[in-house]
C-alpha positions in Angstrom: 105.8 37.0 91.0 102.8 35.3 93.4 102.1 31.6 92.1 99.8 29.0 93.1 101.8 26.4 94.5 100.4 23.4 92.8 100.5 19.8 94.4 99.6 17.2 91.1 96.9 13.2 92.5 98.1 11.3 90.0 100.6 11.3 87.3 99.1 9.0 84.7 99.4 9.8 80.9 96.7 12.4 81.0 98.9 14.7 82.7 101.8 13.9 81.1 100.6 14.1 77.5 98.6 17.2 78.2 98.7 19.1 81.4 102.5 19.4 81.6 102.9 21.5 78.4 100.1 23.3 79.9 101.8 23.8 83.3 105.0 25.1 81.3 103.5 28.0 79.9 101.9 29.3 82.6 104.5 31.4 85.1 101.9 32.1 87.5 101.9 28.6 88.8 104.5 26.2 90.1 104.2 22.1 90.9 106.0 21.7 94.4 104.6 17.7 95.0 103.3 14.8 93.3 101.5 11.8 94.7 100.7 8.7 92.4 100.8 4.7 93.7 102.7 3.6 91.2 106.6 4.3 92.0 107.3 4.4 87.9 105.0 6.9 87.6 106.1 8.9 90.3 110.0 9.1 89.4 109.2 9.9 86.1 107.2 12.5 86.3 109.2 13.8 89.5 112.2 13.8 87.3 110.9 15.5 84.2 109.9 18.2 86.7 112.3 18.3 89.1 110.8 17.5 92.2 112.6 17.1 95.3 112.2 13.1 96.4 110.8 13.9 99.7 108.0 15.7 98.1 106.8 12.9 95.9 104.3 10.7 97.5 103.3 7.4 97.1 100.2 8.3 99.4 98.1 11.6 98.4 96.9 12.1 102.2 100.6 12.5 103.0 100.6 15.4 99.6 97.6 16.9 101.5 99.4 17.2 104.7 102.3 18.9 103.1 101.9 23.0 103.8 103.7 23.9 100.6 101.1 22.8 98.6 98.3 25.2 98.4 96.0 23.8 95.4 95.6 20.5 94.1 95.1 18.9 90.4 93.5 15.4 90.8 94.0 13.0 87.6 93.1 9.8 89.2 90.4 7.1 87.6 87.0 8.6 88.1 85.9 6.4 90.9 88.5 7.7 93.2 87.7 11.8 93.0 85.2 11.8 95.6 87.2 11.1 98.4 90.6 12.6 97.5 88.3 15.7 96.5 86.8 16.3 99.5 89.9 15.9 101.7 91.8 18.2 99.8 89.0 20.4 100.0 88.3 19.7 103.7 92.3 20.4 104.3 91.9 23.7 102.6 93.2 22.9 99.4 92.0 24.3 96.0 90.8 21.8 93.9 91.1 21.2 90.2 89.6 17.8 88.5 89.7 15.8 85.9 86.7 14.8 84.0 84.7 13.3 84.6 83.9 15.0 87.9 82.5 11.8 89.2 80.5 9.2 89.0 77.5 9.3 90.9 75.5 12.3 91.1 75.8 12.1 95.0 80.2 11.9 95.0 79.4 15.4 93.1 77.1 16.7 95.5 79.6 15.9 98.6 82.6 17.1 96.6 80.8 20.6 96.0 79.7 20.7 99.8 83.0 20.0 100.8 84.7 23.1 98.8 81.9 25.2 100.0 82.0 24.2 103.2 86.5 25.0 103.4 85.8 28.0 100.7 88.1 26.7 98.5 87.5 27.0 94.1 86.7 23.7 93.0 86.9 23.4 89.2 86.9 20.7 86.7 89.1 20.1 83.3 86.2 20.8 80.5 88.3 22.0 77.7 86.7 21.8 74.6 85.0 24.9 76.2 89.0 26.6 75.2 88.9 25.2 71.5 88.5 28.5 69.5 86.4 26.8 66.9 83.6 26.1 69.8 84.0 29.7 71.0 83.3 30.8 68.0 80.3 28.8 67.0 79.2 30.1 70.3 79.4 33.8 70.0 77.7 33.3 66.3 74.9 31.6 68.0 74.4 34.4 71.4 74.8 36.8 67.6 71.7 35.8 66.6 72.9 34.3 63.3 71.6 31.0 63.1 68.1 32.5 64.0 67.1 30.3 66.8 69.2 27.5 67.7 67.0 24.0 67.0 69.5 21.3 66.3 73.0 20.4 67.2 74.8 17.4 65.8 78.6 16.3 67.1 80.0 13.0 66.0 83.1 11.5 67.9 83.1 8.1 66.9 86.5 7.1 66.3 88.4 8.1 69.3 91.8 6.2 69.4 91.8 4.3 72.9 93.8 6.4 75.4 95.0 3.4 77.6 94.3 2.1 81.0 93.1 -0.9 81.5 90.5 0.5 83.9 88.8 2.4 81.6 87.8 -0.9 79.4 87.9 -3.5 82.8 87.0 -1.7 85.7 83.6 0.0 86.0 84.0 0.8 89.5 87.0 2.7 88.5 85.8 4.1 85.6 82.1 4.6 86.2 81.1 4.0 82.5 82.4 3.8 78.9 83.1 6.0 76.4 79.7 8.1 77.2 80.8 9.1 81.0 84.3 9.9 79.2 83.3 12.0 76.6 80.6 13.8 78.5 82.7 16.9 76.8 79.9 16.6 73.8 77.0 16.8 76.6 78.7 20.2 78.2 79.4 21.6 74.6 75.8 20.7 73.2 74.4 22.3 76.6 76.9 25.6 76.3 75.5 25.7 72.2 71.6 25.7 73.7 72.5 27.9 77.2 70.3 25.9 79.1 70.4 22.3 80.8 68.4 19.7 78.8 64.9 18.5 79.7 64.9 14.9 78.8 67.9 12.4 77.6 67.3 9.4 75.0 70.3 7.1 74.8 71.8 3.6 73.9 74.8 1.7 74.5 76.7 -0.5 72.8 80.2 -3.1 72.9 81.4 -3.3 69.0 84.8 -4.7 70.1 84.8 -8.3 70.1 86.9 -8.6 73.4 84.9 -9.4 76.6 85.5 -5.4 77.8 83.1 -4.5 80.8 82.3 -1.0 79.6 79.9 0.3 76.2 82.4 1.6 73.3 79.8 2.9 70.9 76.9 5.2 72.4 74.3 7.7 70.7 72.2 10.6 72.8 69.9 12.6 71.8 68.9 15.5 74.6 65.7 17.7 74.4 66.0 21.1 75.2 63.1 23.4 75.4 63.2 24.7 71.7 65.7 22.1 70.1 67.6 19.0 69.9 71.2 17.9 70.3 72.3 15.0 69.0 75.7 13.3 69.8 77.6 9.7 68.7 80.3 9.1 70.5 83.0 5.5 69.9 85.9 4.1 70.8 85.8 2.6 67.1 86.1 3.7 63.6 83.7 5.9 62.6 83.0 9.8 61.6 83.5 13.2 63.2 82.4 16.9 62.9 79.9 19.4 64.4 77.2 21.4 63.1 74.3 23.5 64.5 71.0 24.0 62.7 69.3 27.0 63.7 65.6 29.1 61.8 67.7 31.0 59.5 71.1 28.8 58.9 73.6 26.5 59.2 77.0 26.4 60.8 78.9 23.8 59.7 82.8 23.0 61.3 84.6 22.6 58.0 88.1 20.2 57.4 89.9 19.0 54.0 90.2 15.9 55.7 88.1 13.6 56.8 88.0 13.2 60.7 87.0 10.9 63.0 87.0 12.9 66.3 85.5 16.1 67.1 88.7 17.5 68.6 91.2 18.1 65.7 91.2 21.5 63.9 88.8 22.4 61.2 89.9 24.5 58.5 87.2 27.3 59.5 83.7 26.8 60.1 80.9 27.4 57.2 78.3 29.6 58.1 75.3 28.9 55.7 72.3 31.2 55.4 69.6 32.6 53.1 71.7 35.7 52.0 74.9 32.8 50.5 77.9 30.8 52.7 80.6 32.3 54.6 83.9 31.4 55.9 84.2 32.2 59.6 88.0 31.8 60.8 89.1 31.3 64.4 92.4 32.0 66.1 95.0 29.1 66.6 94.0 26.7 69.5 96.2 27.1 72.8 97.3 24.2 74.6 95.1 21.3 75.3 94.7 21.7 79.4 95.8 25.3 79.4 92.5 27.0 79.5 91.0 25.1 82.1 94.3 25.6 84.1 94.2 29.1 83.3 91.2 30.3 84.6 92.2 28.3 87.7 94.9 30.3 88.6 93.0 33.5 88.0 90.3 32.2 90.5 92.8 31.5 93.1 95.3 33.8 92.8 93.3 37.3 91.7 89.4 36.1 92.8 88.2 35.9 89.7 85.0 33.7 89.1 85.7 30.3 87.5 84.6 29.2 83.9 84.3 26.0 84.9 82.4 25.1 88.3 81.8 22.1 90.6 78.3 22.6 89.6 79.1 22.5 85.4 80.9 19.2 86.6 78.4 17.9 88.3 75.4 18.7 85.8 77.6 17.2 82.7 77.7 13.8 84.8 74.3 14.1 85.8 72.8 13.9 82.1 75.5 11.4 81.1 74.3 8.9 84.2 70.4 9.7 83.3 71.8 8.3 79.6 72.8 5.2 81.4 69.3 4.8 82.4 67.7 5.5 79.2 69.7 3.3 77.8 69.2 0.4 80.6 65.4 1.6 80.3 64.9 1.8 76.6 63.6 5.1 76.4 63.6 8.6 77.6 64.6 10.1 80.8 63.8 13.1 82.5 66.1 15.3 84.3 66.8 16.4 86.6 67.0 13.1 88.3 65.2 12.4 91.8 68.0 12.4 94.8 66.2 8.9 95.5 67.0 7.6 92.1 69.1 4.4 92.1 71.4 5.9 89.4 71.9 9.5 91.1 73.2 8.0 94.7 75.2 4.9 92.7 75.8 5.4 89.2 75.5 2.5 87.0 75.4 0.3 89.7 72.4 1.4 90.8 70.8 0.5 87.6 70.5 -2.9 89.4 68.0 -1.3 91.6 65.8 -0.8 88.6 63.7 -3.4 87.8 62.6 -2.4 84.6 66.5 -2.3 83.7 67.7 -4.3 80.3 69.6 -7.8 81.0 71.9 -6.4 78.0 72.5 -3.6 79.4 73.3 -4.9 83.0 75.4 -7.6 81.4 77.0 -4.7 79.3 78.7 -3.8 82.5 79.0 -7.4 85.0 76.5 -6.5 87.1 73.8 -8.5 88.6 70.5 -8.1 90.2 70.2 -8.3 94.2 68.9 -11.6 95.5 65.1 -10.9 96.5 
């Protein structure tokens, strides 16, 4: 049997908790290296899999340099994809990323260049686009059964902390808080609409009492051309669920429970018109990585196009850095952004640039205005 011969950047609890069950069911693929900084990290991981010590590294330029390894999956903070991207790409490596992509609009723009440049696939881990309830609400919408789509509304806003201390303490690591991270709801609301938005309204917030350097509560609203999508996303304790409004009905993702995050199962999903309600069921979800890894492999191994692009990446961080703005701004942004826009070439740091840009919000993340 061919396989892609898989090198894993980073061996962190991301890839532990979900992309090694993923990596288990999936025969065409095999892991032949790992490369983290932390030694823990690295024996741990290279034990569950059974790697051979000389192929674990504790630098990932050494992983790149290995000819074994033919495609790479990086799962290192944010901060750090750009240039572990592009030398994996540059050394002729396919590329697989976690999300987000980046964060600048500009570490996207070399990371794409850089694949294109090596002809290499460069993909990027958005997999609420495999959650069967999402595929679902999809194909009722291209169906024509809402009428025309107008307004989406998804609610995250209890996500348990995942850990790491960077995500909360280190923007330059992380690039943002929970907004940049659960840019998921931004791709999803985008996918529900088919199109890119026109405009994004947003605010940030810290509800946690602890002096974190990163927002924990944040709301967005993005205009399309003929509808809205709203989104509330927190590291906190409130609500979840999805529904689409559309000129002749209702979708509504249904649970006996009360949830808190958009990603557990619903029950079904309620489909609401004129003519009475109907129960719309879905198959059982597969693995949480295992579609983006899936359609991967396919690219690499048989040609086939990818799902999930470098460009999907970069538009999803795109409209979640143009939320930044808004939110530093107070008020509505349009996209796409300028290349000479602060925010596209540094990300949140560049919102320093702005002068127009909220105190609160720069003191949201530590960052201070350059002397005149």
């Amino acid at each position: 049997m061919t396989q892609v011969r898989l090198g894993l950047i980073g061996c962190g609890k991301v890839v532990e908790l979900f992309h090694l069950p993923a990596l288990a069911v999936i025969p065409e693929l095999r892991v032949v290296a790992l490369a983290d900084t932390e030694a823990a990290r690295l024996g741990r991981l290279g034990d569950l899999l059974g790697i051979d010590g000389r192929r674990r590294y504790a630098d990932y330029r050494r992983l790149l340099d290995d000819r074994e390894v033919e495609a790479v999956s990086v799962s290192t903070p944010p901060g750090s994809h750009r240039p572990i991207v592009v030398a994996a790409a540059s050394a002729g490596k396919h590329v697989i990323c976690e999300k987000p992509m980046a964060t600048t609009v500009a570490d996207a723009d070399a990371m794409i260049e850089a694949a294109r440049r090596q002809q290499v696939q460069l993909s990027v881990h958005h997999n609420y686009l495999w959650f069967p309830e999402n595929r679902t609400a999809h194909r009722l919408v291209r169906q024509g059964r809402l009428g025309r789509l107008v307004h989406t509304s998804i609610s995250c806003l209890g996500l348990p902390y995942f850990g790491g201390d960077w995500r909360l303490y280190d923007p330059e690591a992380s690039g943002g808080g929970i907004l940049l991270d659960m840019l998921h709801l931004i791709y999803l609301t985008s996918l529900f609409f088919g199109a890119q938005p026109l405009r994004v309204d947003a605010r940030v917030r810290r509800i946690r009492e602890e002096p974190i350097r990163v927002e924990d509560f944040a709301t967005v609203w993005l205009e399309y051309e003929r509808g809205i999508g709203q989104m509330g996303m927190s590291w906190g304790l409130g609500w979840g669920g999805t529904q689409l409004m559309g000129t002749k009905g209702r979708l509504i993702y249904h649970y006996t429970h009360f949830t808190s995050v958009n990603y557990e199962r619903p029950d079904h999903l309620r489909l609401i018109t004129e003519e009475g309600e109907e129960a719309v069921e879905f198959p059982p979800a597969p693995l949480f990585s295992e579609g983006p890894i899936r359609q991967f492999v396919a690219a690499v191994l048989e040609g086939r196009p990818l799902e999930v692009t470098g460009e999907d990446g970069r538009a999803a961080v795109e409209v979640a850095l143009a939320a930044y703005e808004s939110a530093a701004l107070h008020t509505a942004v349009a996209l796409p952004l300028a290349a000479v826009d602060p925010v596209y070439q540094r990300g949140i740091r560049g919102l320093t640039e702005i002068g127009a840009a909220s105190r609160e919000v720069l003191d949201l993340y530590g960052l201070a205005r350059p002397p005149r």
